[in-house]
Backbone as CSV, one residue per row, in Angstrom:
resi,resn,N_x,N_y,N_z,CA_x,CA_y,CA_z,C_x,C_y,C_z
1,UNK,70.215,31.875,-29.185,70.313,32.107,-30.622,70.306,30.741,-31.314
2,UNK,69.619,30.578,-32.131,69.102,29.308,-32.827,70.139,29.027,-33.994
3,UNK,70.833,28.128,-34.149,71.619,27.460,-35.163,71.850,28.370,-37.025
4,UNK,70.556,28.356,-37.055,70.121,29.104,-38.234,70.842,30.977,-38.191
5,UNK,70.696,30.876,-37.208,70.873,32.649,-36.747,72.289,32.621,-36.885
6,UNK,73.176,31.815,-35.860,74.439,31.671,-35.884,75.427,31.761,-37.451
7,UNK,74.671,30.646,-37.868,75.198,30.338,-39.358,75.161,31.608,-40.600
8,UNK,73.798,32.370,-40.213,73.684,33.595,-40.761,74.632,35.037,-40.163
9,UNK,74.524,35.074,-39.153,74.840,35.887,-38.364,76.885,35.344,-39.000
10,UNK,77.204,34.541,-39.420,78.927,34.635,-39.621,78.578,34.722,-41.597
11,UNK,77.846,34.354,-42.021,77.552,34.240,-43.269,77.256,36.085,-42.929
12,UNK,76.677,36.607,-42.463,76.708,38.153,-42.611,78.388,38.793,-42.656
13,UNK,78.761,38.763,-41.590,80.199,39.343,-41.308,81.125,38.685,-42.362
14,UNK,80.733,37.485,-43.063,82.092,36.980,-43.550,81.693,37.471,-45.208
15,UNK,80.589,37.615,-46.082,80.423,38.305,-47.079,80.955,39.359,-47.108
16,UNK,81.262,40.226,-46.722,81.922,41.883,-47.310,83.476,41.148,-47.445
17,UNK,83.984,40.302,-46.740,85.295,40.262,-46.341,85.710,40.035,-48.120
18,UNK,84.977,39.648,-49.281,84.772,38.882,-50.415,85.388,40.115,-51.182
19,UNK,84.957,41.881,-50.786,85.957,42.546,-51.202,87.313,42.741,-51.371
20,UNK,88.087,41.783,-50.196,89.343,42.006,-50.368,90.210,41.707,-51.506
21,UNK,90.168,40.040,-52.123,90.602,39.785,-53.557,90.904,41.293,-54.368
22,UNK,89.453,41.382,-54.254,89.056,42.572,-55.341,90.090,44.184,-54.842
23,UNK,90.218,44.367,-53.426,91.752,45.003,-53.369,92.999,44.864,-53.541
24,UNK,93.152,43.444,-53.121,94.124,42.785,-53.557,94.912,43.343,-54.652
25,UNK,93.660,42.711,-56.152,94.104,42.726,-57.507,93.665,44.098,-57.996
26,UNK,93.476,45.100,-57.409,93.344,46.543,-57.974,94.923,47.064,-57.312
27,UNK,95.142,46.882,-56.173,96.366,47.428,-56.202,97.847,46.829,-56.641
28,UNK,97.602,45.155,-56.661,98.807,44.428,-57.766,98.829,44.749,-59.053
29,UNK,97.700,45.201,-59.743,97.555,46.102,-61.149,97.556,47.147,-61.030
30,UNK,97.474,48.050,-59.899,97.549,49.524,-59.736,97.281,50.324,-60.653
31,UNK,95.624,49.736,-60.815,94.442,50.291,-61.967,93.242,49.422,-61.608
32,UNK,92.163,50.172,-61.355,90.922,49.957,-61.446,90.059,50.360,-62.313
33,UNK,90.804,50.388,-63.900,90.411,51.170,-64.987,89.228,50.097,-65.368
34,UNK,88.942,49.084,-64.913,87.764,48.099,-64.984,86.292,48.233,-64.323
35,UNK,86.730,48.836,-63.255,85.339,49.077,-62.248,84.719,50.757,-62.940
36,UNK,83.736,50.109,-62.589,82.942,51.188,-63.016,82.459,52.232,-62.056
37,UNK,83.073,53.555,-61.919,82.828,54.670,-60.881,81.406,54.659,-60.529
38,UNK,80.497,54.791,-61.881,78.936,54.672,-62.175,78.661,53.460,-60.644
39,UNK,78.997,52.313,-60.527,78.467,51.060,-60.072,79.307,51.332,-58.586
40,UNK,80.416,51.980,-58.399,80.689,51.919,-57.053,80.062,53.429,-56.327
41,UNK,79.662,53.882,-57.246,79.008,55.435,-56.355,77.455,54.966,-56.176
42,UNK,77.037,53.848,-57.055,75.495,53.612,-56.427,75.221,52.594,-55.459
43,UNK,76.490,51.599,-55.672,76.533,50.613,-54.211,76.899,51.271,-53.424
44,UNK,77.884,51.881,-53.345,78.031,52.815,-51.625,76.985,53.450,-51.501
45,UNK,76.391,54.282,-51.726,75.149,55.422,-51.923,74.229,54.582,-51.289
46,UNK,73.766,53.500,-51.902,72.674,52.604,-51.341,72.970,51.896,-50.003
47,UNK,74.380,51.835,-49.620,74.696,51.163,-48.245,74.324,52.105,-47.471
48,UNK,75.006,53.766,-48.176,75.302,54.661,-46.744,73.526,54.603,-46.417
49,UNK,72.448,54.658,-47.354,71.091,54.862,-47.179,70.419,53.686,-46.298
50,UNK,71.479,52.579,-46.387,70.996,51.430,-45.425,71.424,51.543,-44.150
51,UNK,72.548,52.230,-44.054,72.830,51.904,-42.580,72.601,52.918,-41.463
52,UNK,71.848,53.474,-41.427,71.029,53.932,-40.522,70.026,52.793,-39.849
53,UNK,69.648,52.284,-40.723,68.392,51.515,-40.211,69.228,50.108,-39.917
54,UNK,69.860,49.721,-40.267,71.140,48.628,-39.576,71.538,48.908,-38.463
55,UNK,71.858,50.149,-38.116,72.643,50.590,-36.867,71.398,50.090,-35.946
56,UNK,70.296,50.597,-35.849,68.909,50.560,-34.983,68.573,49.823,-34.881
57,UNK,68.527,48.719,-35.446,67.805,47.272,-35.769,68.255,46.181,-34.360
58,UNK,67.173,45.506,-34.251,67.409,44.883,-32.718,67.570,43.347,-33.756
59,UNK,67.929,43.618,-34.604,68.347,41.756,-35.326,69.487,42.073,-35.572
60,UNK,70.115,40.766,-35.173,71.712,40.954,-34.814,72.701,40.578,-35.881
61,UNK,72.024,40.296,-36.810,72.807,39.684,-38.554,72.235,40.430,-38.879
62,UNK,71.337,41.428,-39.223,71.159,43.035,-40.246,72.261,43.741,-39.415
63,UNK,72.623,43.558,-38.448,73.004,45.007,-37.752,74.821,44.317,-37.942
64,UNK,74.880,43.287,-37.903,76.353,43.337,-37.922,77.103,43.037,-39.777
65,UNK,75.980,42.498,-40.313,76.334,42.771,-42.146,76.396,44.157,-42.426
66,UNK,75.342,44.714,-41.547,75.623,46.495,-42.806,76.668,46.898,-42.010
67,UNK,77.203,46.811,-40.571,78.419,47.336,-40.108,79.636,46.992,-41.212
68,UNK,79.510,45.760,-40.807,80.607,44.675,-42.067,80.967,45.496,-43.413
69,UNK,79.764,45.383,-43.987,79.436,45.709,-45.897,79.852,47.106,-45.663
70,UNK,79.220,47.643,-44.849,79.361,49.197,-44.970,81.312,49.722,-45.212
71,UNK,81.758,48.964,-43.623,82.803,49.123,-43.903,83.971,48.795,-45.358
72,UNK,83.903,47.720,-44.937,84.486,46.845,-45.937,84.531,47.368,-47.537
73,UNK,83.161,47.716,-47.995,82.720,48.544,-49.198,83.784,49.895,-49.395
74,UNK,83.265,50.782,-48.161,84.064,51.876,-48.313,85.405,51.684,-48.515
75,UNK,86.135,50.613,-48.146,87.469,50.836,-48.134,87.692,50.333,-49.951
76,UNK,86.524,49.305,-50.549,86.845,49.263,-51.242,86.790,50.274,-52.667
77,UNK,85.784,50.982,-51.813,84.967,52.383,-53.264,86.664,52.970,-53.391
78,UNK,86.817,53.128,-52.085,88.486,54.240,-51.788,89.510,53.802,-52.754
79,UNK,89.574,52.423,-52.502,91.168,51.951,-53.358,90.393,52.354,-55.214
80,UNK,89.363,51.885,-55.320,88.841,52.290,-56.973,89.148,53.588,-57.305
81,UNK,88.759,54.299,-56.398,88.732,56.192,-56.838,90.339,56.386,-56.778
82,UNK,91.466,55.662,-56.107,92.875,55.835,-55.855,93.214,55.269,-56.919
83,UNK,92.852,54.363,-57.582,93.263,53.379,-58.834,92.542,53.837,-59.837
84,UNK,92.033,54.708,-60.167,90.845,54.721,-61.598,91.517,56.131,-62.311
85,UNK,91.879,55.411,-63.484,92.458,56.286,-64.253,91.351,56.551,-65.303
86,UNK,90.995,57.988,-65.948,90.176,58.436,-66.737,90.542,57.498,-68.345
87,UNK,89.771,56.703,-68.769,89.477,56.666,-70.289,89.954,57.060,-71.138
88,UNK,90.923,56.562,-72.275,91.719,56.943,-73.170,92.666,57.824,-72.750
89,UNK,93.272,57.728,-71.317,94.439,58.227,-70.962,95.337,57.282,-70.606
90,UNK,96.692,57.583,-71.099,97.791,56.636,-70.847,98.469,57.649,-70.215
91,UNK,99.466,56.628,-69.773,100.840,57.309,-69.220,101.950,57.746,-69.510
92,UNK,102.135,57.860,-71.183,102.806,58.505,-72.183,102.189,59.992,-72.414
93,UNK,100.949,59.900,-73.056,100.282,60.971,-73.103,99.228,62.029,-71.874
94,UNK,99.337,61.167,-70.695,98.382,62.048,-69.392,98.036,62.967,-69.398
């Protein structure tokens, strides 16, 4: 495996990890009234449609980023849909 591959191949696995912050600070605010349901139902949607062909793939940085992203993503779509409170609802009036 050639230098280039290596460097990619951890540059794959270590990008999704970039979600965590972003769990982090959805559950220290325990509201994801910021993210947009719209934008996390079409990035997951478009992963789950990628990783089929990730799983199969005999290149070893496609196949271990969409494992990565795939995962990583989902856990983060999860904490949004657990944190996302509907629009002009408070917690006085719910």
């Amino acid at each position: 495996m050639s230098l280039l591959a290596i460097i990619s191949l951890i540059a794959g696995i270590a990008l999704p990890f970039w979600n965590i912050p972003l769990i982090a600070r959805i559950i220290k605010r325990r509201s994801a009234e910021d993210i947009s349901l719209l934008w996390g139902i079409g990035v997951w949607t478009s992963l789950l449609f990628m990783l089929p062909h990730g799983l199969i793939t005999d290149e070893i940085v496609l196949r271990c980023f969409t494992i990565s992203n795939f995962l990583l993503f989902t856990i983060t779509f999860i904490i949004v849909l657990i944190y996302h409170k509907p629009r002009g609802k408070d917690k006085d009036n719910g």
